[in-house]
Structure formats: structure tokens, C-alpha cells
N, C-alpha and C positions, 0 to 999 in steps of 0.2 A: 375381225373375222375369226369364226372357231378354227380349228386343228383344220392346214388346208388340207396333208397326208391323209385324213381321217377323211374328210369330203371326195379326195379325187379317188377314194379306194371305194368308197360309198357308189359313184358313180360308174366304177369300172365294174360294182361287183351289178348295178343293175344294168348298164350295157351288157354284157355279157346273160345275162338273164333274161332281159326282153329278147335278145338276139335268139337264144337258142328256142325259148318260149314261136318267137314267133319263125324260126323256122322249121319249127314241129308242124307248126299249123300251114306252113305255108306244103308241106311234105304231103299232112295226111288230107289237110281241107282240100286244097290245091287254090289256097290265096297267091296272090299275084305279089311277086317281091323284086321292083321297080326301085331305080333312084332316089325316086323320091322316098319311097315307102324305107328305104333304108336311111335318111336324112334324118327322115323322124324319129324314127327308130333311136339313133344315135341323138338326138335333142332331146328327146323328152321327157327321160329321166332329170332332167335341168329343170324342171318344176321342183320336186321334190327335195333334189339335191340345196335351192335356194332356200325354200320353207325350212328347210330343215338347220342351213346358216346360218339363219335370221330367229327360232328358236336357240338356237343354242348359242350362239351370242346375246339375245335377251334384246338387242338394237338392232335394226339395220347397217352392217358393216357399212363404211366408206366406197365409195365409185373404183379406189383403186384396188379394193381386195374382193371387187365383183370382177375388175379385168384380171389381176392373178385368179381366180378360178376358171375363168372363160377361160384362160389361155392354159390350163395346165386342164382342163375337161377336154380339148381339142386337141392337146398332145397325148393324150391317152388315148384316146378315140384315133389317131393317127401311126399311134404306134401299132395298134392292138389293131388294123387296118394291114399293116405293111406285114407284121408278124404274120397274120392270120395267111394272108396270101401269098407270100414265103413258103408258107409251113404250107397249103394245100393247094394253090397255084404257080409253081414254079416258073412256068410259063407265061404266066399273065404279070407277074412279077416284072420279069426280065424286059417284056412291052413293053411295061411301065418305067422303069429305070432306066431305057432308050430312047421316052418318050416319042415312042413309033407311032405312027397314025395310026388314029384310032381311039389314043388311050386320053385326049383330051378332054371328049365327053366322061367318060368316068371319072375323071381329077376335077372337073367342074362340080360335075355330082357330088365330089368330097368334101370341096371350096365349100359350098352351100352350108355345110354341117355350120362352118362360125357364124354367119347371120343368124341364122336358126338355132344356135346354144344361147345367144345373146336375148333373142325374141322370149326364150323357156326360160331362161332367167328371167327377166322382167315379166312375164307373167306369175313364178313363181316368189316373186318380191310380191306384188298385186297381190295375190292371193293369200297370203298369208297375210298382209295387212288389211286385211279385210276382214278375218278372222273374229269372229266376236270372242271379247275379252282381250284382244292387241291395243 
């Protein structure tokens, strides 16, 4: 597996970029920005993030260095979760870390992100070998 620091900053700088991207559009369009639609949000960059792996290793890395990135894409995506709602919902935080009623739908919603980084991963394994000239 390439440089994993270099993959999980890769990932964090296009979370962060899809996130703001699409809550521009959710602000001026007025797109609907649902659980789900943040699930994805946070997966989908996992396409690109794998092509881009699997180029610059030259091989498809080993099963265990697709689970260290699953797992270190979902710590970032979890940190930058907690931070984010720390830093601009103090309150919705504090729910959360009492796990008061209420907050188990949205930590479900969260849960979701690891199927769904694991699913973006292996479609971005697929795609890239599919790639003519792979």
C-alpha cells in the first residue's frame, strides 16, 4: 500500500471539499441534505481515494492494507464529525456524548459511513482495473 498519511490527508482534503462544495449548493440551490446524502458525501471520495492506491502502488495492495485505510478513512471522517459539531453545535454535541434520546438515529446514520467506505472502496478497486492498459 502507498504512503497511508498521504491517502488519509488525500481523503480528508476531498471530504472536506465535497462537504463545503455541496453545502454551497445545498444553501443557494436549496438541495435537501438528509443522512443519507451525508453518508455519501463522506464514501465517495473512497472511489478515487482506492484508484489512486492501486496507481501508485503499481499492484493492487494486500486485503489488510484496504482494511488499514478503511479504518483510518472512518477515523478521520469521525474525528472531523465530532470536531466539526464541537466547534458549531455545542449542544447537539453534549446529546450526543449523553446519548440522550434522540441522538441514536443520527449515530446510525454515522455507523452507515463504514459499509458504505468499504462498498467505495471496492468499486474504486473495480474501476480502476478495468482501466484499459491495467
Amino acid at each position: 500500500m502507498p504512503n497511508l498519511p498521504i491517502l488519509c490527508l488525500r481523503y480528508l482534503l476531498w471530504l472536506v471539499g465535497v462537504t463545503l462544495v455541496f453545502l454551497l449548493a445545498v444553501n443557494l440551490a436549496g438541495l435537501p441534505l438528509g443522512p443519507a446524502t451525508q453518508v455519501i458525501l463522506a464514501s465517495a471520495p473512497a472511489i478515487e481515494i482506492a484508484a489512486n492506491a492501486i496507481r501508485r502502488a503499481g499492484v493492487i495492495p494486500p486485503f489488510r492494507a484496504w482494511v488499514q485505510l478503511w479504518a483510518a478513512m472512518f477515523a478521520i471522517y469521525v474525528l472531523l464529525e465530532l470536531v466539526f459539531i464541537a466547534t458549531f453545535a455545542p449542544q447537539l454535541f453534549g446529546i450526543l456524548a449523553r446519548m440522550a434520546e434522540g441522538s441514536q438515529g443520527y449515530l446510525i446514520a454515522r455507523a452507515m459511513v463504514l459499509p458504505m467506505l468499504a462498498l467505495f472502496l471496492y468499486l474504486g478497486v473495480r474501476s480502476e482495473r478495468a482501466r484499459p492498459g491495467r
